[in-house]
Steps between C-alpha positions, in 0.01 A plus 500: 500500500407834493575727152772766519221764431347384776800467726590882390140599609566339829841715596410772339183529785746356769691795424214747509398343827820521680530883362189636714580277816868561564535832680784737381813537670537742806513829390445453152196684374301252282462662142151554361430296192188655284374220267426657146258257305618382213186614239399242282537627068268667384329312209466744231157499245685328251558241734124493569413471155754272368295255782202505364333290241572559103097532522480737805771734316289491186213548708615780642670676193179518355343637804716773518451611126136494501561760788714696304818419667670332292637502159739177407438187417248286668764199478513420884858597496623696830603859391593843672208591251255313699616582849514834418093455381465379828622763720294744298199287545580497903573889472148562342335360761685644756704258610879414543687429233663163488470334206338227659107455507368418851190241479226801512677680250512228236166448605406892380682472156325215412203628573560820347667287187148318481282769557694683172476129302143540553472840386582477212374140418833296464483153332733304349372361180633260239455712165337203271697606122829458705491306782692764660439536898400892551389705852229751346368764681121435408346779714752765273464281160186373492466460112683220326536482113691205338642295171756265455797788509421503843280743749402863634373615814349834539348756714144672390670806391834355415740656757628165575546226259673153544688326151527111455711451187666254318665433178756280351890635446780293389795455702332758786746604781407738841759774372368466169128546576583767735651687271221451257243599738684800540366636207197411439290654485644806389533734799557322739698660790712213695597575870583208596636152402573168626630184323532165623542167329147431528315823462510880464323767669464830356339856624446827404229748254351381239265823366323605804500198729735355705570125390719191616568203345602161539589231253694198444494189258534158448603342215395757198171606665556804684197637793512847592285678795502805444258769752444854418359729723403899543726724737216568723415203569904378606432492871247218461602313214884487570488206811275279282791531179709356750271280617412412116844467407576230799166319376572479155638137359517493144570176438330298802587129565368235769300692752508803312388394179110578555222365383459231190301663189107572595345194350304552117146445719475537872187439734406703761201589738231818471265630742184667378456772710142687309219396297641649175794330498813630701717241564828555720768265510902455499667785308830271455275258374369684221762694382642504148163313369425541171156384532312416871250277522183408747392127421093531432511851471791576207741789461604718803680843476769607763380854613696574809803386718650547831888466484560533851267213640489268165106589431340477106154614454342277189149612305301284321221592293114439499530202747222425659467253821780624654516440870717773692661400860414721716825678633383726770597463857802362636664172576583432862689166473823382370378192434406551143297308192645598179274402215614553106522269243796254467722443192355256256827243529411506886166360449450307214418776248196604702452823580275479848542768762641361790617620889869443690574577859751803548618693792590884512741623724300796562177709378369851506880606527446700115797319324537145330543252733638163431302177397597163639514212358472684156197360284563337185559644134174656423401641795679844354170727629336334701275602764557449852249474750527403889298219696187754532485552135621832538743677165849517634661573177655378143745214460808585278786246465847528396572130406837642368748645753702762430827567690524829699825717606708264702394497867131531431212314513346333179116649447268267625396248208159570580327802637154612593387877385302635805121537482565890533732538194259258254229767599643817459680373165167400360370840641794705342396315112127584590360136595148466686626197752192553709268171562614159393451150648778333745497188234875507370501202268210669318669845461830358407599438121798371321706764373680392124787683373693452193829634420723560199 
């Protein structure tokens, strides 16, 4: 038995039919009928964006401030704000204003969003005093001072400095702290002011600079990011507050909550790179040391560092017997050797140099590539060398992930430093790499550091 829908369908096109065959009466002109088509609604950019994923919108908020579009929130709510960032994107690159991002289009602001990330060196890092979860521009604030109060970021000549703080405050409330903030310190010149439940956002002078601020509190501790900033610098330093301000999680839990505490001693992996004793190795790995030390050979001192690619450069003193790899030339295969010096719990409490099989997805490309399968705890620094004994670069793991802004990917949780880079950093800090032997396990040594 056919369905009424069906049976409607059925006389409606009987109907239709009979319409174009029967010929009209005599002597009646047949009227012309013009069809109009009936336009299907037009689905406005709201529309669009309410479709997407909670992680595309975020995605693409932040996008669009690191261009300098936009302004609000990076919550991944839809706004006229953010369609209104988009049509100015579209107009700056000549092309109709919609409100909605074609494919190549979104493919542009990413890029250009990256290419800006990179400029000026954006990580996000889990300050250790605090726990809290911070995006730092390390490029603009490369030098880091901290204590238990909290942290500070700065610039060389201190036209841009990033605030960590905390403190304790009975009975703390947004308004309340907002208020506070206000006025301190004295002269402070408040623009503008937002307060929410959960945090408060303040801008304005303070002196000279520019600052913002962002705080909030849980029970009676209370965090506060604060970033101040000279006026000529506004037009670059104004999308990464924004981008700061979305990145910033005081009080981080599951995913977010970073790293555990850096253990009290913590092994690692040095390559001896010249006969009077340079050793380079993984910066993260000896960081915060209060004393370093080379098994057989005694006390090293930390002389240099490379932020960007995770480099240390060690010295020890009056060694002699040292046998230097030989780190000229490059590596042709992806199929890599990566020789250090395992933890002592993963073998016994020995401390033999050893070799694991990794693969790279590429070389010679001039950035860190990604190491899989990671090696083992202890392999921080070691050196990597293809199937024709050939340097392809450092070692440097991150056993500890660190969550990124939503919709990214986590950093690799290990990571080779390019043959290139390890040279012209030990260049740049005046080391004589030349000469060497292609034996790894006799270069390599085990790399000690104690913390507080």
């Amino acid at each position: 038995m056919r369905s009424v829908l069906s049976a409607t369908l059925m006389v409606a096109a009987m109907g239709a039919a009979q319409a174009q065959t029967t010929p009209p009466a005599s002597g009646i002109k047949p009227k012309t009928v013009t069809t109009v088509p009936v336009r299907p609604a037009v689905q406005k950019p709201e529309d669009t964006a309410n479709a997407m994923t909670q992680a595309e919108r975020l995605a693409l908020q932040s996008d669009l401030a690191w261009v300098g579009e936009y302004n609000g929130a990076i919550s991944g709510d839809v706004s006229e704000r953010m369609v209104n960032a988009i049509k100015e994107f579209q107009k700056k690159r000549g092309g109709k204003p919609t409100g909605v991002l074609n494919p190549q289009e979104r493919g542009a602001l990413a890029d250009t969003a990256r290419k800006r990330q990179d400029n000026v060196g954006w990580k996000i890092v889990t300050e250790p005093a605090t726990g809290a979860r911070v995006g730092i521009p390390t490029k603009l604030v490369p030098q880091l001072t901290s204590d238990a109060s909290g942290a500070k970021w700065t610039s060389p000549t201190g036209t841009v400095q990033v605030l960590l703080t905390r403190r304790k405050e009975a009975n703390p409330a947004t308004a309340k702290l907002a208020e506070q903030e206000k006025k301190e310190p004295a002269g402070r010149s408040v623009d503008y002011t937002v307060v929410k439940p959960d945090f408060f956002v303040l801008s304005g002078m303070q002196g000279q600079k520019k600052f913002y601020l962002r705080g909030t509190f849980k029970g009676d501790e209370v965090r506060i990011l604060t970033i101040l900033y000279d006026q000529a610098v506004q037009n670059t330093v104004e999308p990464v507050v924004i981008a700061m301000s979305s990145a910033f999680t005081a009080f981080p839990s599951g995913v977010l909550a970073g790293p555990p505490p850096r253990k009290t001693v913590e092994y690692g992996t040095g390559v001896v790179v010249s006969d009077d004793g340079a050793i380079v190795t993984d910066r993260v790995a000896t960081e915060q040391c209060i004393a370093l030390t080379i098994p057989g050979y005694g006390n090293a001192d930390r002389v240099a560092e490379d932020k960007e690619h995770d480099l240390a450069l060690l010295r020890i003193y009056g060694a002699r017997g040292l046998k230097p790899l030989n780190i000229a030339g490059n590596a042709t295969q992806t199929a890599l050797d990566i020789t250090g010096i395992a933890d002592p719990q993963n073998q016994g409490g020995s401390a033999a140099a050893s070799s694991v099989k990794a693969s790279v997805a590429q070389l010679g490309g001039g950035g860190d590539a990604a190491l899989s399968p990671p090696p083992a705890l202890g392999f921080s620094g070691a050196a990597a060398l293809d199937g024709d004994g050939k340097f392809a670069g450092i070692a440097v793991l991150r056993p500890v992930l660190v969550a990124g802004p939503a919709g990214t990917t986590p950093p690799a949780q290990a990571a080779l430093v390019p043959a290139d880079t390890v040279r012209e950093f030990l260049k740049a800090h005046g080391v004589n790499a030349s000469g060497g032997s292609a034996d790894a396990k006799a270069a390599v040594v085990r790399v000690i550091c104690v913390r507080k």
